[in-house]
C-alpha positions as CSV (number, residue, x, y, z in Angstrom):
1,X,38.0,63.7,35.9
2,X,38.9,65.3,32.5
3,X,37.7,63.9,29.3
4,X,39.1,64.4,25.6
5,X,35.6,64.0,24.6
6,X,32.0,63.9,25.8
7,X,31.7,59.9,24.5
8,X,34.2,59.3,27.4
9,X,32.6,61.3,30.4
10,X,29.8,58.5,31.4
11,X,32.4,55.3,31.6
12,X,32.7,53.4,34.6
13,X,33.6,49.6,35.7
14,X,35.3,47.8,38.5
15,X,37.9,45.6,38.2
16,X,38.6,42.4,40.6
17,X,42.5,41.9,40.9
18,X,43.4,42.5,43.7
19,X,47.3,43.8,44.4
20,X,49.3,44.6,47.9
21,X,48.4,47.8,49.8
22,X,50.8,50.3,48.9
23,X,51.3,53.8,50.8
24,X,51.4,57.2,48.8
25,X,53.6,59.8,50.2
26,X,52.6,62.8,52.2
27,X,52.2,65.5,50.2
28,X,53.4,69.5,51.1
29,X,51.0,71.4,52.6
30,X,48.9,68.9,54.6
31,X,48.6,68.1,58.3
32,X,48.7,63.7,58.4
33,X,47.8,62.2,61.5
34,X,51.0,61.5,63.0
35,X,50.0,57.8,64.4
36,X,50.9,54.9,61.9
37,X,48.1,53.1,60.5
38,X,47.9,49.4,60.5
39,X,48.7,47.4,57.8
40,X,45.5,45.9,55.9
41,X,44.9,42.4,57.0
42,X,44.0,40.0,54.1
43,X,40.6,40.0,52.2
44,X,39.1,37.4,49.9
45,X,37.6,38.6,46.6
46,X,34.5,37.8,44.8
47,X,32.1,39.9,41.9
48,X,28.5,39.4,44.0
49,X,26.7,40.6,40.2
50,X,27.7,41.7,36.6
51,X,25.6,43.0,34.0
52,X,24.8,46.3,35.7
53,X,24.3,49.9,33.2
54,X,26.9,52.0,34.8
55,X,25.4,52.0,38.8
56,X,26.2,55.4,40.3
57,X,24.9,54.9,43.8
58,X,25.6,51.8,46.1
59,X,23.7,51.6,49.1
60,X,23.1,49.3,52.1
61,X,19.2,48.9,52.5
62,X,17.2,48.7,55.2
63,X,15.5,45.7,53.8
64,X,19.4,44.2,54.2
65,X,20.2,44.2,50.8
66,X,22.0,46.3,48.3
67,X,20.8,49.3,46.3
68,X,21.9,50.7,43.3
69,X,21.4,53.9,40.9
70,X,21.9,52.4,37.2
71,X,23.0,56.0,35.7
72,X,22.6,54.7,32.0
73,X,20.2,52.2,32.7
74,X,17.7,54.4,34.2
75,X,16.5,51.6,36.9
76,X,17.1,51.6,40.6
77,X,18.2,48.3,41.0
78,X,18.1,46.0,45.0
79,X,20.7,43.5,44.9
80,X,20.7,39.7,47.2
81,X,24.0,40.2,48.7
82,X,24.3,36.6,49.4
83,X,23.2,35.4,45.7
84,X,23.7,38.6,43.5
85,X,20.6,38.5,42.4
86,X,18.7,41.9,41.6
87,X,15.3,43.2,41.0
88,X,14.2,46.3,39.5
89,X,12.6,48.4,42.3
90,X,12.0,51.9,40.0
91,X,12.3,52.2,36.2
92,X,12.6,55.3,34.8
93,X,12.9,54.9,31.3
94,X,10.8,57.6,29.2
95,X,11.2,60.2,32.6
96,X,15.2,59.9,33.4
97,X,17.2,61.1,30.6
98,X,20.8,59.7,29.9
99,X,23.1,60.9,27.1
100,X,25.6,58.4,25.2
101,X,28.9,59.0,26.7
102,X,27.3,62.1,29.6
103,X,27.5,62.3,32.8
104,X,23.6,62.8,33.5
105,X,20.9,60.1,34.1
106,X,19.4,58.3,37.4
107,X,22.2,59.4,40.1
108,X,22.0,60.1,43.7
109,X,20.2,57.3,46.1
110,X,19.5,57.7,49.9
111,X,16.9,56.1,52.3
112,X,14.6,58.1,54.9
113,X,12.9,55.4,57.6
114,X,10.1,57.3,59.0
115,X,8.5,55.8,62.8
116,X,9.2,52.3,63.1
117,X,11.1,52.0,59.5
118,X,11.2,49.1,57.2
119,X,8.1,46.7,57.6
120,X,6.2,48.5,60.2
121,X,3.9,51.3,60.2
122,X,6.2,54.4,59.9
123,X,7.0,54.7,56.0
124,X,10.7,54.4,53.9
125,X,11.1,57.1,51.9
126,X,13.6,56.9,49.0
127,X,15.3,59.8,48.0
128,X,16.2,59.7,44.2
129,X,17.8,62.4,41.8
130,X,17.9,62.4,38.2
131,X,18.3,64.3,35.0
132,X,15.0,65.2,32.3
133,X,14.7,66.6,29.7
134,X,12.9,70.6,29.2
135,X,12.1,72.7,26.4
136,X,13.4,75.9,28.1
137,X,17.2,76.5,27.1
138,X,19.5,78.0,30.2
139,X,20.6,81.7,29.7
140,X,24.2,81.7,28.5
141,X,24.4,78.0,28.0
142,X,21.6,77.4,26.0
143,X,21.4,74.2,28.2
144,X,17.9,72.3,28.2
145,X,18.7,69.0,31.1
146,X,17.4,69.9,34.2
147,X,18.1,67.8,37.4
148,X,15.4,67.1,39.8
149,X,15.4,65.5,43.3
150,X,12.1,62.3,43.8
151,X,11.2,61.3,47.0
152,X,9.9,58.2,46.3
153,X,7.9,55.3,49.5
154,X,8.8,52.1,49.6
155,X,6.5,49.0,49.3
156,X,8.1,46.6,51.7
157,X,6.1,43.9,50.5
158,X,7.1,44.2,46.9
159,X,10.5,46.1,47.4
160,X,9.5,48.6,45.2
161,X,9.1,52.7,45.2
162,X,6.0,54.0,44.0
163,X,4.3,57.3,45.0
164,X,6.5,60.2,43.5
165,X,7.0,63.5,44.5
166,X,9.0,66.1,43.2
167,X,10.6,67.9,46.3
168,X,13.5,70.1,44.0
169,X,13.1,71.0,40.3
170,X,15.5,72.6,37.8
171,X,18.7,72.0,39.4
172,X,21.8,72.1,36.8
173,X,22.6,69.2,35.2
174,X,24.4,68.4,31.6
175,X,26.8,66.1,30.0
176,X,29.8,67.1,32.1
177,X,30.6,67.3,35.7
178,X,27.1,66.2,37.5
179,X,28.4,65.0,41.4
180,X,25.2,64.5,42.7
181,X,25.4,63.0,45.9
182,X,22.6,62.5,48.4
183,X,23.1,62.0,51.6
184,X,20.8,62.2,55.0
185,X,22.6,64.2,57.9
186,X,21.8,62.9,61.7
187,X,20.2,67.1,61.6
188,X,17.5,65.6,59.3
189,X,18.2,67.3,56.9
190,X,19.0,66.7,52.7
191,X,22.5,67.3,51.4
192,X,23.1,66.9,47.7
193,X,26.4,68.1,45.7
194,X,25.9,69.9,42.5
195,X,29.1,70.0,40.2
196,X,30.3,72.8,37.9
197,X,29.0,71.1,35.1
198,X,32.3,70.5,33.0
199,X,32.6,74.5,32.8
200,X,35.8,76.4,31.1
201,X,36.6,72.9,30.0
202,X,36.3,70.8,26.9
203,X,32.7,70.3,24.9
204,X,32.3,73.5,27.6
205,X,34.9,75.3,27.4
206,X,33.2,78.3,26.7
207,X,30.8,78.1,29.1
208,X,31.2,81.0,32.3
209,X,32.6,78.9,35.3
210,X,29.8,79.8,38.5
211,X,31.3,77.5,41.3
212,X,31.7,81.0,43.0
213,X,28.7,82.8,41.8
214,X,26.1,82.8,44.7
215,X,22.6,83.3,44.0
216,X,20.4,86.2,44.6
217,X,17.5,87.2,46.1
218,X,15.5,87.7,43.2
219,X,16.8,84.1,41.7
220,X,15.6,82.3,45.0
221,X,12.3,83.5,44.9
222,X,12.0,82.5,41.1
223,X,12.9,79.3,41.6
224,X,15.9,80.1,39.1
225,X,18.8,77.3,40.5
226,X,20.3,76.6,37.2
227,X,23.0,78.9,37.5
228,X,23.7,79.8,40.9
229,X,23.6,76.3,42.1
230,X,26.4,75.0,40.2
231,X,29.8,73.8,42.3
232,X,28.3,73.3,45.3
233,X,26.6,71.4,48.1
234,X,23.0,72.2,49.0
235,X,21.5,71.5,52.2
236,X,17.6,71.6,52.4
237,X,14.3,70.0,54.2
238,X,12.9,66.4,53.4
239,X,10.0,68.4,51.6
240,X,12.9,70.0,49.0
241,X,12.3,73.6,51.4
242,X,15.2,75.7,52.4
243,X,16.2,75.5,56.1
244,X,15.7,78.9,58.0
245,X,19.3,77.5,59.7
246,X,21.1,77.5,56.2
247,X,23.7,79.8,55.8
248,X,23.1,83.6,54.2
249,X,25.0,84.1,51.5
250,X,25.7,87.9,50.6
251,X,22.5,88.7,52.7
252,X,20.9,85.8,51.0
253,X,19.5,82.3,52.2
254,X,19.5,79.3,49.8
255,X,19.6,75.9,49.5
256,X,23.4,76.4,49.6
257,X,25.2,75.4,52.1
258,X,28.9,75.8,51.2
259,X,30.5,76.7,47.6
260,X,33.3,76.5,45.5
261,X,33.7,73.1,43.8
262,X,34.3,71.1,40.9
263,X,33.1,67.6,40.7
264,X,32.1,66.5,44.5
265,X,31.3,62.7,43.9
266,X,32.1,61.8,47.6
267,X,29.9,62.8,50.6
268,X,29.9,61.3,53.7
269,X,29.3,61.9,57.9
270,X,31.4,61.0,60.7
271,X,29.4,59.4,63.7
272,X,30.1,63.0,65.7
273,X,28.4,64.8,61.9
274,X,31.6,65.9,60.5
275,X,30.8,66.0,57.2
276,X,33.5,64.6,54.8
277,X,33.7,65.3,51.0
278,X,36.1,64.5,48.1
279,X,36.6,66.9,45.0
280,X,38.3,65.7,41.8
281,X,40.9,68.4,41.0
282,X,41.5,69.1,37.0
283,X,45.4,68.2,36.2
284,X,46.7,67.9,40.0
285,X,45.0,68.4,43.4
286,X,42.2,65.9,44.1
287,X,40.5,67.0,47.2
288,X,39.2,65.5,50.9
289,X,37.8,68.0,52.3
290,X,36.1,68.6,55.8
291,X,32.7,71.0,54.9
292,X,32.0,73.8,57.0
293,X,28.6,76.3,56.9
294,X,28.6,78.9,54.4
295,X,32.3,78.3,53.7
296,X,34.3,78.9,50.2
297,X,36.4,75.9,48.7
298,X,38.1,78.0,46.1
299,X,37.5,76.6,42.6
300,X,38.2,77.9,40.3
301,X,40.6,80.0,41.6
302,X,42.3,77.5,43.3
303,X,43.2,73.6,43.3
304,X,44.6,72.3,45.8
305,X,46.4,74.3,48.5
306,X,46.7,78.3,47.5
307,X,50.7,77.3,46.7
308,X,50.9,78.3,42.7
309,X,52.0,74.6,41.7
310,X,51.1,73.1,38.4
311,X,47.9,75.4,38.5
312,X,46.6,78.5,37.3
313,X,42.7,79.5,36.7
314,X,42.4,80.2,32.2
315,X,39.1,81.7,32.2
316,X,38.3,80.6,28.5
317,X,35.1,81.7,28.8
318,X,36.8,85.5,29.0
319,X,38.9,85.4,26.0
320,X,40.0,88.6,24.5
321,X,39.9,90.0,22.0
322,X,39.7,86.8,20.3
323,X,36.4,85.4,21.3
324,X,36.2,81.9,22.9
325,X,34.5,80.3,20.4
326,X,37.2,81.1,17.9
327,X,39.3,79.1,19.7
328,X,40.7,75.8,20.2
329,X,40.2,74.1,23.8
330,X,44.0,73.1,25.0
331,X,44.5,72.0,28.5
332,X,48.0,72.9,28.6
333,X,49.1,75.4,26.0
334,X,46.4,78.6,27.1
335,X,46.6,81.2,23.8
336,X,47.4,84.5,25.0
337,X,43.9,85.7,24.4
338,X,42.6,83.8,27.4
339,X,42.9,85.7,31.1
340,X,45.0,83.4,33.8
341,X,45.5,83.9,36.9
342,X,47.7,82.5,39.9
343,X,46.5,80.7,42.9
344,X,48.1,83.7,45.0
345,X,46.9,86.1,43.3
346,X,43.1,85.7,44.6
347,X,42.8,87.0,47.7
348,X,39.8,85.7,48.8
349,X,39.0,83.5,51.7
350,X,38.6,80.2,51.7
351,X,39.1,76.1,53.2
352,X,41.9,74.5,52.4
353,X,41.5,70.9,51.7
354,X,43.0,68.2,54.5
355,X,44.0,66.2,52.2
356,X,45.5,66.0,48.5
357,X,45.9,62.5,48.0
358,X,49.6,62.9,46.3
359,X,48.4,64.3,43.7
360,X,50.3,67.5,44.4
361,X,52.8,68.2,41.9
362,X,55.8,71.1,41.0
363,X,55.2,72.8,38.1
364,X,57.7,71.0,36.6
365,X,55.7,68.3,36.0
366,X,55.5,66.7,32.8
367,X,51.5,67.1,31.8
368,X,52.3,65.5,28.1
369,X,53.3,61.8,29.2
370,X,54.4,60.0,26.2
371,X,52.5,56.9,27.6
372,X,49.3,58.8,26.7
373,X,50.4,60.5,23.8
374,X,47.8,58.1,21.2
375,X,45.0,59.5,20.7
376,X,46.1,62.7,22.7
377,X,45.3,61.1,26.1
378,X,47.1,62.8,28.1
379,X,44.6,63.4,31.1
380,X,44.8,60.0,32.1
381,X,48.8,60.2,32.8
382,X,48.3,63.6,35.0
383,X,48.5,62.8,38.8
384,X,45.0,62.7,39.3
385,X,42.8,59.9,40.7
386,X,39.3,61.0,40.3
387,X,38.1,60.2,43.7
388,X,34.4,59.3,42.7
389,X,32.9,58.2,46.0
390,X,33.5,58.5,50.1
391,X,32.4,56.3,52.9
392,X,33.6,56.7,56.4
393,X,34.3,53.5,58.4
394,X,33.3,53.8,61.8
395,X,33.2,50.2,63.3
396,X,35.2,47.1,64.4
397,X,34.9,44.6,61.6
398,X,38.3,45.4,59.7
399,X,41.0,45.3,62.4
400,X,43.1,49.1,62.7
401,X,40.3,50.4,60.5
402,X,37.6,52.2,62.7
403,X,37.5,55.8,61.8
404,X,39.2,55.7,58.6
405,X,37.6,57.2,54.7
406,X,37.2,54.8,52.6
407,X,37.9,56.6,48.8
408,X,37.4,55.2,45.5
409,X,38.8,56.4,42.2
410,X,38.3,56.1,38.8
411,X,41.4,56.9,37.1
412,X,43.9,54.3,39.1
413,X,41.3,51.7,39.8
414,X,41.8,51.8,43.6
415,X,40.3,52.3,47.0
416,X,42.0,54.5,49.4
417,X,42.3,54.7,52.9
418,X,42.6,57.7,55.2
419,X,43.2,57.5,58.7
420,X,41.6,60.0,60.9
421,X,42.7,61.9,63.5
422,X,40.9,61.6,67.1
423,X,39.7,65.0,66.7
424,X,38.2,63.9,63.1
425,X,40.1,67.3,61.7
426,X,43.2,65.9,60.0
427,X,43.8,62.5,57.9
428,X,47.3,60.0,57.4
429,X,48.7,59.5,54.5
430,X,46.4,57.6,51.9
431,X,46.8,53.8,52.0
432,X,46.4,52.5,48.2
433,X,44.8,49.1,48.1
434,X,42.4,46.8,45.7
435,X,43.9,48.4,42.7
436,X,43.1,46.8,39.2
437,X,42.0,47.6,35.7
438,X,38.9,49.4,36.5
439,X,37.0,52.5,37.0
440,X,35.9,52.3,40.8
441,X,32.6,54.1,41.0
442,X,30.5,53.6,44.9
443,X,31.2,52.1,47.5
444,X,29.5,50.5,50.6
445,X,29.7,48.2,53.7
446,X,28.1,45.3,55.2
447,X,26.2,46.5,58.6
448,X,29.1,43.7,60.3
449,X,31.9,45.9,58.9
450,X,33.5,43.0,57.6
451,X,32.7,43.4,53.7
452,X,33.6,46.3,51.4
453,X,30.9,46.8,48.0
454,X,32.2,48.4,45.2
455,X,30.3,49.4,42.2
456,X,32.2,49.7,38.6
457,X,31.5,51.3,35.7
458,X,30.3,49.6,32.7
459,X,32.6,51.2,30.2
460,X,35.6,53.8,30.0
461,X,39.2,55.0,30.4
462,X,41.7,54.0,33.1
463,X,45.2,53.4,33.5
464,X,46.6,49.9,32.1
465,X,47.4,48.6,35.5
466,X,51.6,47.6,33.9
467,X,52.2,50.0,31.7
468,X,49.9,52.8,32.8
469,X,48.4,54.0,30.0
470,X,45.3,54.7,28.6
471,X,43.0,51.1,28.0
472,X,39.5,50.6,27.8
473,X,40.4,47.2,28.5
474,X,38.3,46.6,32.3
475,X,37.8,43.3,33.8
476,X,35.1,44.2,35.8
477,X,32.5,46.5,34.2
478,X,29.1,46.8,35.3
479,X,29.5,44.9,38.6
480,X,29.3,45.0,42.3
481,X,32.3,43.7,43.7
482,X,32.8,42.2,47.5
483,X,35.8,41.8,49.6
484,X,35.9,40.2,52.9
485,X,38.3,40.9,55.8
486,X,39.6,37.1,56.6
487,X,39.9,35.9,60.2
């Protein structure tokens, strides 16, 4: 999601009023499911806790309660989900580092139950990832964050995670642009989505964009992620090692498995291991996405579908002869001085996304909304949702919803529904529902199916649910929100 400043990168919070389902249109280029999806049956609506610092990650335990990631709070907190009321299982204040208004801090969240799981003698492991703090500034950058991935064991007597050990070290993080997703594939293996870190855009916008930069052999046998790892997904062993399966990469073998994105918050598998995955686009073209091995998504060079609307790649961080830091950042008027090019004119191969969420526009579009004119706002009128989490619904609980993506979004306050195809390759129209004043951050279900969690952020931007504007007004921040299918 863009940001007019860094203060407003870190916000977050879920809002409660519920309004009707809406559908969005289908959008040119995609491939919906041709079947009809059924309308949403009625749901009751309740805030299960408040007083949360910005949770990141929601998870269903294995202990059969809640999890969360508090990104500013630096705590992994469990959450009753019959009484809301949470414990602290991991505190890493003084080790996780969060900046006022960033993007960085505790993040990604994902369980590992080893032999006979919770309670008996096999161990849970706890996978955690957050951002610290090092002395050694980043070539180019001059970045200093660092993002590291924890595996962490559970003590199911006390229900909390002791016994740290650093499985991945030095991974890119900053203020801007983190993703950082963790999930668990049914191969055994890690998956965890690194974004482009807020390159070529705002507080960075003269900062080299390297979603397409792969990394080399000399950089993989240093250690040296920082750079090469940013805007895309990595795939490695429980022990942080690189899978001899993984995919080589101009002759070289990483931890990455696929490449080319910009802020991959949602990450999730199909029962069959079709892996799912949602990109927020800049001014238009939010992403779901189906990931394939070793395969090129396209960002920077493309948003979207390769059709030239409302997009074209301004490499800032190439400006010439006037250098970029003599300039102003503008997301809309690009001064001569900065190189562009059109969608079509990169020739390179890559994945097109299944699904844009209607936020495909002409380039007719109006990116300077008087609505968000104050304060120069105008990001929060572009077409754009900021899909900031994924979960695929696979069972029975919610009738005409088995095998559908659950999305939530940030901008819009809503959770979207996809309807998948029986071959799991192509997705319906999205189906708009739960939309209120909020930023919708995670989301997860009850093991029954029948209740939806959402996590909210504690503070932020969204659109004023009548007049669509920008507010900071949220009714929900810092919460976990439930809603029930009714009989």
């Amino acid at each position: 999601m863009k940001h007019r400043s860094p203060a407003l990168v870190a916000v977050s919070a879920l809002a409660l009023g519920v309004t009707l389902a809406t559908s969005v249109p289908a959008t040119a280029g995609g491939a919906p499911d041709p079947s009809s999806p059924a309308p949403t049956p009625g749901f009751s609506k309740s805030v299960l806790t408040t007083g949360l610092n910005d949770p990141y990650e929601l998870l269903w335990g294995p202990d059969g309660h809640l999890w969360t990631t508090e990104k500013s709070g630096l705590k992994v907190v469990r959450i009753n989900p019959a009484t809301g009321a949470k414990t602290t299982a991991l505190d890493l204040t003084g080790k996780a580092h969060h900046s006022e208004g960033g993007q960085d801090g505790l993040l990604g969240l994902a369980f590992h139950q080893a032999g006979k799981g919770y309670g008996g003698n096999g161990a849970t492991h706890v996978y955690v990832s957050y951002t610290y703090q090092t002395r050694t500034p980043a070539a180019v950058t001059g970045e200093t964050r660092r993002l590291k991935i924890v595996r962490y064991t559970l003590d199911t007597r006390r229900h909390t995670l002791g016994s740290p050990t650093d499985i991945l070290t030095g991974l890119p993080s900053g203020t801007d642009h983190q993703s950082a997703r963790l999930r668990i594939g049914g191969d055994g293996k890690l998956y965890y989505t690194v974004g482009d870190q807020g390159a070529n855009q705002l507080a960075h916008f003269c900062n080299p964009n390297w979603a397409q930069r792969l990394p080399t052999r000399n950089e993989v046998d240093q250690h040296a992620w920082f750079a090469p790892y940013q805007g895309k997904i990595l795939r490695m062993n429980l022990d942080g090692s690189i899978p001899a399966d993984n995919p080589a990469l101009d002759g070289v073998r990483s931890h990455v498995y696929s490449y080319g994105y910009r802020n991959s918050q949602g990450l999730d598998f199909s029962p069959s291991g079709t892996l799912y995955q949602t990109d927020q686009g800049p001014k238009t073209d939010d992403e779901v996405n189906i990931i394939r091995k070793g395969r090129n998504y396209g960002w920077p060079h493309v948003a979207g579908w390769r059709d030239d609307k409302a997009y074209t790649y301004a490499n800032w961080s190439a400006s010439t002869p006037t250098p970029c830091k003599d300039l102003t950042y503008d997301d809309i008027d690009i001064p001569p001085s900065v190189p562009q090019q059109k969608e079509t004119d990169w020739k390179g191969a890559f994945v097109p996304p299944i699904s844009t969420l209607g936020t495909t526009v002409g380039n007719d579009f109006n990116f300077r909304n008087p609505k968000c004119a104050e304060g120069g706002l105008y990001f929060i009128c572009y077409p754009t949702v900021a899909p900031s989490s994924l979960t695929y619904y696979a069972g029975d609980g919610v009738p005409g919803w088995k095998n559908s993506l659950l999305i939530t979004t940030l901008k819009d306050g809503s959770v979207y529904r996809l309807k998948v195809s029986p071959d799991g390759r192509r997705v319906g129209n999205p189906e708009r529902i739960w939309t209120s004043q909020n930023r919708y951050r995670a989301i997860a279900l009850s093991p029954d199916g029948k209740t939806v969690y959402v996590a909210t952020d504690s503070a932020g931007l969204v659109r004023n649910v009548s007049t669509g504007a920008p507010t900071t007004e949220l009714a929900n921040p810092g919460a976990i929100l439930a809603f029930r299918v009714q009989k």
